[in-house]
C-alpha positions as CSV (number, residue, x, y, z in Angstrom):
1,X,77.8,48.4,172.4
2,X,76.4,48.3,168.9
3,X,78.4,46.0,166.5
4,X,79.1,47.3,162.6
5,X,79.1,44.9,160.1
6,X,80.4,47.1,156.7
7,X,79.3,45.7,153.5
8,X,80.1,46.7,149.6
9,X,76.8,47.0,147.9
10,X,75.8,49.3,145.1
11,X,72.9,51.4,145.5
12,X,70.5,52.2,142.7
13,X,68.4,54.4,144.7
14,X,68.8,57.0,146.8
15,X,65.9,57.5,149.0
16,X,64.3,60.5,151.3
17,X,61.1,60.8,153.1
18,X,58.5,60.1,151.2
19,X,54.7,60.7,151.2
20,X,53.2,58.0,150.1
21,X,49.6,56.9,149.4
22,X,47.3,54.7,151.1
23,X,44.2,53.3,150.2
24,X,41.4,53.4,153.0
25,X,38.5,51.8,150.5
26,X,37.5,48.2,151.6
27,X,40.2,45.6,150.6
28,X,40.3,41.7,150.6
29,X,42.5,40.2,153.0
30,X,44.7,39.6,150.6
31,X,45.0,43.6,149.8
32,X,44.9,44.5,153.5
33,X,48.4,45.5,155.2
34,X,46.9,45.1,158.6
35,X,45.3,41.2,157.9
36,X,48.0,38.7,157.8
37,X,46.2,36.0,159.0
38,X,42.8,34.9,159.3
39,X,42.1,31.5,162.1
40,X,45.9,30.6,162.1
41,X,47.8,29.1,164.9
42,X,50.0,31.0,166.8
43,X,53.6,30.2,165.3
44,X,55.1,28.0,167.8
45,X,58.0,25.1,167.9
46,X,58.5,22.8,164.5
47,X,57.8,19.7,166.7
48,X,55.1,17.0,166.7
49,X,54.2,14.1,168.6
50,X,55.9,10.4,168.6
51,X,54.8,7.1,169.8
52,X,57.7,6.8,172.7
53,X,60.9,8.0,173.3
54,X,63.4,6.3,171.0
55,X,61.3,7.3,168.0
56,X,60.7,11.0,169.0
57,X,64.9,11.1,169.6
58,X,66.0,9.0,166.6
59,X,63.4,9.8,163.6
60,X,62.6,12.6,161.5
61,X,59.4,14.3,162.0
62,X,58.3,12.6,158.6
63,X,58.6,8.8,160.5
64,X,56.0,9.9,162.8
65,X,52.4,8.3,163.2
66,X,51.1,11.3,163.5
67,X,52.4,12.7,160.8
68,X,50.7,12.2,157.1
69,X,52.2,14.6,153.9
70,X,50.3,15.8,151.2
71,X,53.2,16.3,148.8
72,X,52.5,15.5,145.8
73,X,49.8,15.5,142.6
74,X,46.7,17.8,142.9
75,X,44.6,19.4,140.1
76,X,45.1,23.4,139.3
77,X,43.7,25.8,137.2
78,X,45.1,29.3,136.6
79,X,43.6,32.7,135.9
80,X,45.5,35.7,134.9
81,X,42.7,38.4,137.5
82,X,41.3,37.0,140.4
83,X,37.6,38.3,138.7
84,X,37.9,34.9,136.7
85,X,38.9,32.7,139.5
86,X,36.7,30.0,140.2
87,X,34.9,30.6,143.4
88,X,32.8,27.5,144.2
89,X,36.1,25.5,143.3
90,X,36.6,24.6,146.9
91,X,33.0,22.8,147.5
92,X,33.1,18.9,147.1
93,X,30.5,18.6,144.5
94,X,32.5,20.9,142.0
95,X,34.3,19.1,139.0
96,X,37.8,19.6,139.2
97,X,38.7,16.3,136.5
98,X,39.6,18.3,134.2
99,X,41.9,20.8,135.7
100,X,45.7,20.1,134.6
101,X,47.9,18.3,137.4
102,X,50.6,19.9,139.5
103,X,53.0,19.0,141.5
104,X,53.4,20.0,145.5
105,X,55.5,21.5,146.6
106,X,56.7,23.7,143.2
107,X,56.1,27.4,141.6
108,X,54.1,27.5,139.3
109,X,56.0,28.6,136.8
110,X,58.8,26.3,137.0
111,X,56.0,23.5,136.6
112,X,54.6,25.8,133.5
113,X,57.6,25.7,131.5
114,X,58.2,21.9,132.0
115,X,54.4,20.9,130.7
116,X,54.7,23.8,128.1
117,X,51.5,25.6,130.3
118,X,50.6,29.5,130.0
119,X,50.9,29.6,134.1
120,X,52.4,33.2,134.5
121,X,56.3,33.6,133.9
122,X,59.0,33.8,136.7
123,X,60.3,37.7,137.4
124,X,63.6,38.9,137.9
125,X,63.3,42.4,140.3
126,X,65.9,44.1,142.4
127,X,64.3,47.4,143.7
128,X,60.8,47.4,142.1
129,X,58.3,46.0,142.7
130,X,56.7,44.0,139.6
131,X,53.2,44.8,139.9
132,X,52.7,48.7,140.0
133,X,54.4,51.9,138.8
134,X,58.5,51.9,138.7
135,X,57.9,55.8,140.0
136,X,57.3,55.5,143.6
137,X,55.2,58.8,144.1
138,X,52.7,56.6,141.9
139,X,52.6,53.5,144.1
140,X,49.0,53.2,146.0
141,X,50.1,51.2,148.6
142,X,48.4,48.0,149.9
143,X,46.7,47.3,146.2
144,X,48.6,44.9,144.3
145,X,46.6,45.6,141.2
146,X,47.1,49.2,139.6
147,X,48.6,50.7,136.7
148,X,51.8,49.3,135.3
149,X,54.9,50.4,133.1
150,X,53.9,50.1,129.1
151,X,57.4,47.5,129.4
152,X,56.1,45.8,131.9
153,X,55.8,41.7,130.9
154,X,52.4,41.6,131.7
155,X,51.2,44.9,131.6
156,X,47.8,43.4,130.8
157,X,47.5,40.6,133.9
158,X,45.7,41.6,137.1
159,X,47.0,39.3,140.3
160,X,46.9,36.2,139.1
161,X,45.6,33.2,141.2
162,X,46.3,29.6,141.2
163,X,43.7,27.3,142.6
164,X,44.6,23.8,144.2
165,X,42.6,21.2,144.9
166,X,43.0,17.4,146.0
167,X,41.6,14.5,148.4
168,X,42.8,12.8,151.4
169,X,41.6,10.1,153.9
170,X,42.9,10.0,157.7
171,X,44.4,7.0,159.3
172,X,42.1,5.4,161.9
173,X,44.7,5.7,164.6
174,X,44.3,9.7,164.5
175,X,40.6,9.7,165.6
176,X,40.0,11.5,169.1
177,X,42.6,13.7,168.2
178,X,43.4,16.8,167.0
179,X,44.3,18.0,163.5
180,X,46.8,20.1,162.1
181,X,47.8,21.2,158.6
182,X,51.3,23.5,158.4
183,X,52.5,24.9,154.8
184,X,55.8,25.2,155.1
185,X,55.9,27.8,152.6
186,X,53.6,29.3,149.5
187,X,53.6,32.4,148.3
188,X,52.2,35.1,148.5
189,X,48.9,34.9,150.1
190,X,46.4,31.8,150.4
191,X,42.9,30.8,151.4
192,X,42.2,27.5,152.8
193,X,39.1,25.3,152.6
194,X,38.4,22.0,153.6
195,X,35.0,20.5,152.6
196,X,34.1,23.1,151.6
197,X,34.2,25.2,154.8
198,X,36.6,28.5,154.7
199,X,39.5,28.1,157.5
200,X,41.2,31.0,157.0
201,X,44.3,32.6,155.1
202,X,47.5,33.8,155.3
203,X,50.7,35.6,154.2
204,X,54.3,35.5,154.8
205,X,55.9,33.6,152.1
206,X,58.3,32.1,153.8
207,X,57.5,31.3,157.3
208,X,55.4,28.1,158.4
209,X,52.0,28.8,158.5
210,X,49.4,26.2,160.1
211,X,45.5,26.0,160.7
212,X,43.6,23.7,163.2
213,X,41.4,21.5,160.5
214,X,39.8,19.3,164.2
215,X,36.2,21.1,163.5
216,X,36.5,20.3,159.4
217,X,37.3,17.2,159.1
218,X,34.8,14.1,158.7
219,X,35.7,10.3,158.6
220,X,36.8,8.8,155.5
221,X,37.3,11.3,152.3
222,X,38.4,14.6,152.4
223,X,38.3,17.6,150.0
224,X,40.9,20.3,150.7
225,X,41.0,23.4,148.6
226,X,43.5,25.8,148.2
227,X,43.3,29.5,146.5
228,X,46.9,31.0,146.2
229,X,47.5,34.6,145.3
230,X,50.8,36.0,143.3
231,X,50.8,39.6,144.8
232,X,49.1,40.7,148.3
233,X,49.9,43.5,150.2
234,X,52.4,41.6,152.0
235,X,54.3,41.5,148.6
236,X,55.2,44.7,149.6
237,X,57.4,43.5,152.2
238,X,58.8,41.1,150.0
239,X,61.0,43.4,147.6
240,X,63.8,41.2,147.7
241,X,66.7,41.3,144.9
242,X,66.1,37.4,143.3
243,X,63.6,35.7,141.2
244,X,60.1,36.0,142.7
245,X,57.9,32.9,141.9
246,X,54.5,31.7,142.9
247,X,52.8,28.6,144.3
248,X,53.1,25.9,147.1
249,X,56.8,25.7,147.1
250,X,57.6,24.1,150.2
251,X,56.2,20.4,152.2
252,X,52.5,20.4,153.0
253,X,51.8,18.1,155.6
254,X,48.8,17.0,158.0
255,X,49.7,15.9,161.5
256,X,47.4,15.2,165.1
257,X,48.0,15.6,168.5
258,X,45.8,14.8,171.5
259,X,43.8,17.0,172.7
260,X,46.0,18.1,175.8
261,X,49.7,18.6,174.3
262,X,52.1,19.7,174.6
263,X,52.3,22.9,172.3
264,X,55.2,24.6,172.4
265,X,58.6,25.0,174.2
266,X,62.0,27.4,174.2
267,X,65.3,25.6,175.6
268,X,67.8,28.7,176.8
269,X,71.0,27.9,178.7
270,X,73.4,30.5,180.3
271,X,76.9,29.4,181.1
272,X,79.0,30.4,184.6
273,X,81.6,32.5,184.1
274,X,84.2,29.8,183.7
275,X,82.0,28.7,180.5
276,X,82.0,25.1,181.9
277,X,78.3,24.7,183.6
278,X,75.1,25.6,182.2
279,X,71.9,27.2,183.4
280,X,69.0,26.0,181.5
281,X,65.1,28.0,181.3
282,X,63.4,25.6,180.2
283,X,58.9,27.2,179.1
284,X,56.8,24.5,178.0
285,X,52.9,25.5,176.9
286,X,50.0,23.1,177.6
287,X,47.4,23.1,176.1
288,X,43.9,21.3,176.6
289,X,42.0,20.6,179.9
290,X,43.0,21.2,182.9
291,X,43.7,17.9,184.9
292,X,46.2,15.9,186.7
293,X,48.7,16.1,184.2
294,X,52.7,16.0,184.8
295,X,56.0,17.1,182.7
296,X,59.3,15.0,182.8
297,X,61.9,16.4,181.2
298,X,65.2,14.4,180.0
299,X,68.6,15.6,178.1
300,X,70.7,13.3,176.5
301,X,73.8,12.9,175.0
302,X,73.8,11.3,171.2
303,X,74.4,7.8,173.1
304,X,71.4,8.1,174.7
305,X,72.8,8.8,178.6
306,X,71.5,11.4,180.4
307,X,72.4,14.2,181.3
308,X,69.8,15.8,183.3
309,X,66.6,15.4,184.3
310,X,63.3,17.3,185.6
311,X,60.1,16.6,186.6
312,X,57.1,19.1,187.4
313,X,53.7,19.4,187.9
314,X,52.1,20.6,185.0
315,X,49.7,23.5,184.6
316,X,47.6,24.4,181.2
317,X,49.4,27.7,180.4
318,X,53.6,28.2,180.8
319,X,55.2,25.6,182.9
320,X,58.8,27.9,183.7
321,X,61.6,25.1,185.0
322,X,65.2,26.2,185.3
323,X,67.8,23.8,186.0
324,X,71.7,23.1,186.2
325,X,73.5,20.6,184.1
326,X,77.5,20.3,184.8
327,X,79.9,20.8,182.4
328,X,78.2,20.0,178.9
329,X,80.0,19.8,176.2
330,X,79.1,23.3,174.3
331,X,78.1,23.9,170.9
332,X,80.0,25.7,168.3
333,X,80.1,26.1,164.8
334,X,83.7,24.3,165.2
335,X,82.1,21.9,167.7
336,X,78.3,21.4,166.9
337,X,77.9,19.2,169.7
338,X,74.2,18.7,170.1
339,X,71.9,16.9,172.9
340,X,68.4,15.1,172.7
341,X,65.9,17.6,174.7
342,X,62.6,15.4,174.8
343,X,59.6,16.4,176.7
344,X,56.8,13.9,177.7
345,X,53.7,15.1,178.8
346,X,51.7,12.8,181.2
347,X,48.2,12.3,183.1
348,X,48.2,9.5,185.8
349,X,51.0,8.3,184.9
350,X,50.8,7.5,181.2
351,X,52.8,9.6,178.5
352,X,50.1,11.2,176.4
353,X,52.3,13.4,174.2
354,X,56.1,13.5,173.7
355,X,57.9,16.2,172.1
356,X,61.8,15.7,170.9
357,X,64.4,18.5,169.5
358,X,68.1,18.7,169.4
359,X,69.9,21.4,171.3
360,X,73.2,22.7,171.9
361,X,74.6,24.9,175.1
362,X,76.6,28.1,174.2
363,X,76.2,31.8,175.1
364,X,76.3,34.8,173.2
365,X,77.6,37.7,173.8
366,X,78.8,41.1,172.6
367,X,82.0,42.6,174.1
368,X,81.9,46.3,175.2
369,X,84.5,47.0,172.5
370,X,82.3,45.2,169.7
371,X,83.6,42.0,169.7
372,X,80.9,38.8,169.1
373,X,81.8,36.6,172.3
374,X,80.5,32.7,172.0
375,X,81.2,30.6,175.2
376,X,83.3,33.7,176.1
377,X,85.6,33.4,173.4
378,X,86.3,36.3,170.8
379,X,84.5,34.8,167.1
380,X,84.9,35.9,163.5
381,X,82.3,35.2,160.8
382,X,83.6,34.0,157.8
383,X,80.1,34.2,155.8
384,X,77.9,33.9,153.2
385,X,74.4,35.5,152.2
386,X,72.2,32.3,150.6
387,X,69.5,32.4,148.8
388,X,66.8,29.8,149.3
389,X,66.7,28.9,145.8
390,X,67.4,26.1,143.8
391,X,69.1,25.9,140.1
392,X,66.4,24.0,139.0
393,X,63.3,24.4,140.7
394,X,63.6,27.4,141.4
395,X,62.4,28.3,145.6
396,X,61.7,24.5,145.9
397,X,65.0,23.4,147.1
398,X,65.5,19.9,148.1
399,X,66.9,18.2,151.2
400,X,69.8,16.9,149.3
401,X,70.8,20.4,147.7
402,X,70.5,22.5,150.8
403,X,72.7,19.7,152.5
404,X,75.6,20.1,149.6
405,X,75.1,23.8,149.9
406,X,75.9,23.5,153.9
407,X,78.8,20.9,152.7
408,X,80.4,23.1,150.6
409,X,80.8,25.9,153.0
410,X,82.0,23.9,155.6
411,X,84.7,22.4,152.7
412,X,85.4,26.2,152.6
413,X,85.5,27.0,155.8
414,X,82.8,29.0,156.1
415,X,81.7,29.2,159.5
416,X,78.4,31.7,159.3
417,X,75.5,32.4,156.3
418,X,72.7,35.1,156.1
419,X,69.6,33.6,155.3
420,X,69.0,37.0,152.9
421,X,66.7,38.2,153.0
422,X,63.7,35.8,154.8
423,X,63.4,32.8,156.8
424,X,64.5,29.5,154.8
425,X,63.3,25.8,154.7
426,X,63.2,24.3,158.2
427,X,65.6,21.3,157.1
428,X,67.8,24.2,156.5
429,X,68.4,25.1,160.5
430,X,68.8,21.5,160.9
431,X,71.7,21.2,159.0
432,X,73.2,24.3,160.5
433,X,73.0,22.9,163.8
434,X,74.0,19.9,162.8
435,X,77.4,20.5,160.8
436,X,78.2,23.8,163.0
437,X,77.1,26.8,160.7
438,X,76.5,30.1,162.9
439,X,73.4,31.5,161.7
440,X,72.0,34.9,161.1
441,X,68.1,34.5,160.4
442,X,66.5,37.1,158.6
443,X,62.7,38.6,158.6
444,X,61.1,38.5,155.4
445,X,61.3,41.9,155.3
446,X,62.3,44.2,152.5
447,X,60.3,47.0,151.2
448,X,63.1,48.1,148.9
449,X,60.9,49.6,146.4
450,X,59.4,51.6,148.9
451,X,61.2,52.1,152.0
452,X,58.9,54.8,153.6
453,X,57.0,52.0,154.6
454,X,59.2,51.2,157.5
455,X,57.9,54.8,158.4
456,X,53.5,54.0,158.6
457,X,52.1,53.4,161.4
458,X,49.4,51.0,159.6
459,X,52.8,48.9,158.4
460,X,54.0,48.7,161.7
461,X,51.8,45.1,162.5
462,X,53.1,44.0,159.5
463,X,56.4,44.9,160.3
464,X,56.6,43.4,163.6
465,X,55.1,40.2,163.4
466,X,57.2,38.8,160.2
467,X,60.2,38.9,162.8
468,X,58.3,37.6,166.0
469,X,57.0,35.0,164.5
470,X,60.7,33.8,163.1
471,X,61.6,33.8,166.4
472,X,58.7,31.7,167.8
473,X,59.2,28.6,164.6
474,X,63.0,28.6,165.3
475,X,63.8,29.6,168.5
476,X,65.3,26.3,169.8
477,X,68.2,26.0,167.2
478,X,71.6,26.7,168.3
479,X,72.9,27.5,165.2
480,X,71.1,30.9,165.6
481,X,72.8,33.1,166.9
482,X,71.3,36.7,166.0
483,X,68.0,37.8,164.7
484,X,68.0,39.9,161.7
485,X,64.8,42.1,161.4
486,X,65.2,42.2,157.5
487,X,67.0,44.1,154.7
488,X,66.9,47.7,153.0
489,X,63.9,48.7,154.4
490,X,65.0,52.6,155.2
491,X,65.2,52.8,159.3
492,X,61.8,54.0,159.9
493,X,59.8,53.6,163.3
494,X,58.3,50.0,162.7
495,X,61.7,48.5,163.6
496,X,61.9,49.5,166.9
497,X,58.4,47.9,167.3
498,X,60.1,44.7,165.7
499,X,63.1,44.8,167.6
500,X,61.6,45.0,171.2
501,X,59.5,42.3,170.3
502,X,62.2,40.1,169.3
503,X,63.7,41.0,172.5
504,X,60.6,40.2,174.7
505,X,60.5,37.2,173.3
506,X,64.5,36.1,173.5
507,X,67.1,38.1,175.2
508,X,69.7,35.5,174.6
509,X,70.4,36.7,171.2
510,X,71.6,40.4,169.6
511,X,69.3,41.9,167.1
512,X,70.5,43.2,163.7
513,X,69.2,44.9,160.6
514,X,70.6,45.7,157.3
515,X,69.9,49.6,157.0
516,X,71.9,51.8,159.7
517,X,69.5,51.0,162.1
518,X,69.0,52.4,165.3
519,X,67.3,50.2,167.1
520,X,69.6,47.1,166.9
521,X,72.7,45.6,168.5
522,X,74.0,45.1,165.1
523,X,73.9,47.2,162.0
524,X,75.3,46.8,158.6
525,X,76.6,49.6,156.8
526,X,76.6,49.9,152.7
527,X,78.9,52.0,151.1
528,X,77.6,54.0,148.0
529,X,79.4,53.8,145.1
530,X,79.3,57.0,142.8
């Protein structure tokens, strides 16, 4: 049964099938609809290591030993065209002293009108794209860099490109181990160096992205380096209606692990048909050697009792355990009752790697006569679409604001939000689960501009990947209850790519887009106004 959500929204554009065209020339990464990543890590769990139990259940990730940020001050020059970028920035010996200072995480912009800086201007778009032709029968889809309107505000700028740089030492306790660096968000594109050593790039605004730095590193002073990109193909895909910015706008953080770990997890209960007990599937990845290692398993209640327990021999690869726990108390947005699921990972008997994450036991389902069931019972959204953005720094939103913005809904008994139209901060999940907000995460997905996209087979990668990898970084929350594979992106063939991936990986959710899709369990319609 496929659910209808209808929604008023006024539509600028009518759109038909389109032929549009593609350039087959040799492109940069960062002008390559096919290259989204170069050396990253598989999107897994947001979850590092702790010292023992008590800390992995009770601190934030940012109390860890293992975990060192790099907010902050670095140095950063600007160029308007990537011709006049400077290449050899990223190599130790280059003199960076008197580049201006930044702050991270920020946009660049925002930081350009507070030290009165010529860094590029934020843009206001709905269904263009800012950096080609307003006619789409011009647009020469991947490249970023083309003709623009006569109007536009900087018809004469290129792509411009922001270059970071700054230092950092690692604490001795860290050595022997591995060493990660995740961006939780900067946008569009970015290359990474560190000592002058390329480690890759990426795309996808707003989604976690993270390198393995292990082979880079060297004891005492590092240089990391840091080339961000306004526009890259993946800007296409990023049509969104809001303000679009630039920079490293989210935390930036280094963090280690030991060299067999623990590296990633997905927690999924059923309930009986009373709703009372729960079934729990419980895959757990190890990585590393292969030895005599072992997985204990413990859920517990806020007080610290447990609830259940599991131990298992553990194999490099997935480790599948399935087990019962009687009558938990179950997690709704009314009730966000949440349990401690911490994993240890051990080898002869000593804990070499402990992982901790909250969890809640509901089920989802949809009705055959379209209702949304959770824990069997019938559920209406009273909801909200939010933007990730805040009134004054723009898509750097703080802890503290996206925790009044989940205050005030709850003061207004709102029970659901749309994170429209892309994944948002990971505190943001958090806080859902915590306070009991029902959660539809979104794809960073909107071609708006051009909505034939959704429609090329060389997009469909693209297409599929933004939504998989949402599901991988935040599979574990409860406050998720349906995947959306993006927004007002036409309904073209890439979405059924997307949407039996998302299903692949979790069946325990419905799927939904915004565009009459037919690939979905849940569709929004829009109504055209004339």
């Amino acid at each position: 049964m496929k659910l209808r959500i209808m929604r008023s929204a006024w539509i600028a554009l009518l759109f038909m099938s389109l032929s549009v065209t593609a350039q087959t020339t040799d492109k940069p990464e960062w002008s390559n609809e096919q290259v989204s990543g170069v050396n990253k890590e598989e999107a897994v769990q947001i979850a590092i290591p702790f010292t023992d139990e008590q800390q992995a259940m009770n601190l934030t990730i940012e109390e860890s030993p293992y975990y060192k940020t790099l907010n902050g001050i670095w140095k950063f020059h600007w160029v308007a065209d990537p011709k006049d970028r400077p290449q050899d920035f990223c190599k130790p010996e280059y003199d960076v002293s008197q580049w201006d200072n930044i702050k991270v995480p920020a946009t660049w912009q925002i930081e350009a009108v507070r030290h009165n800086k010529n860094w590029d201007k934020p843009l206001y778009c709905n269904v263009i794209y800012p950096f080609c032709e307003w006619d789409w029968k011009k647009i020469q889809w991947p490249n970023v860099i083309q003709p623009r309107p006569s109007n536009y505000t900087f018809a004469t700028m290129s792509n411009p490109v922001g270059s970071y740089r700054r230092e950092f030492i690692l604490p001795d306790s860290w050595k022997g181990r591995d060493v990660f660096i995740r961006f939780n968000g900067v946008e569009a594109g970015f290359y990474i160096w560190v000592n002058g050593k390329k480690v890759g790039y990426s795309e996808d605004s707003y989604l976690p992205a993270e390198f393995d730095l292990t082979p880079y590193l060297k004891a005492g002073k590092n240089v990391l380096a840091v080339e961000v990109y306004r526009f890259t193909d993946g800007s296409f895909l990023e049509c969104q209606d809001f303000w679009r910015f630039s920079g490293i706008f989210r935390d930036v953080f280094l963090w280690s692990a030991p060299k067999t770990q623990i590296r990633d997890f997905f927690f999924r209960t059923d309930l009986d048909k009373e709703y009372k007990n729960a079934s729990v599937s419980l895959d757990i990845d190890i990585t590393g050697k292969k030895s005599n290692n072992e997985i204990q398993v413990k859920v517990t209640d806020q007080n610290g009792k447990e609830i259940a327990t599991q131990n298992a021999r553990a194999v490099t690869g997935t480790n599948k355990l399935q087990f019962e726990v009687v009558n938990p108390l179950k997690w709704t947005a009314e009730t966000p009752n949440l349990y401690n699921l911490t994993i240890l990972l051990k080898q002869k008997g000593k804990t070499v790697d402990i992982r901790s994450v909250k969890v809640g036991f509901r089920k989802i389902e949809l009705a055959q006569d379209g209702r949304l069931l959770i824990n069997g019972k019938s559920t209406l959204f009273k909801g909200v679409d939010r933007h990730d953005h805040s009134s004054e720094n723009g898509r750097t939103v703080s802890k503290e604001e996206m925790e009044k913005d989940v205050q005030l809904m709850k003061s207004l008994n709102i029970n659901a939000v749309r994170t429209s139209h892309y994944p948002n901060n990971p505190y943001f999940y958090d806080l859902c689960d915590r306070y009991g907000i029902y959660v539809l995460s979104e794809a960073n997905v909107e071609c708006h501009g051009l909505m034939a996209l959704s429609s090329e087979p060389s997009w469909v990668k693209a297409f599929t990947e933004r939504s998989e990898n949402m599901v991988r970084r935040y599979k574990n929350h409860a406050s998720i209850v349906m995947w959306s594979l993006g927004n007002e992106s036409g309904n073209g063939i890439n979405f059924k790519s997307a949407a039996e991936a998302v299903k692949k990986l979790d069946d325990t959710r419905p799927t939904h887009y915004e565009g009459n899709s037919s690939y979905c369990d849940v569709t929004s319609l829009s109504l055209i106004h004339i």
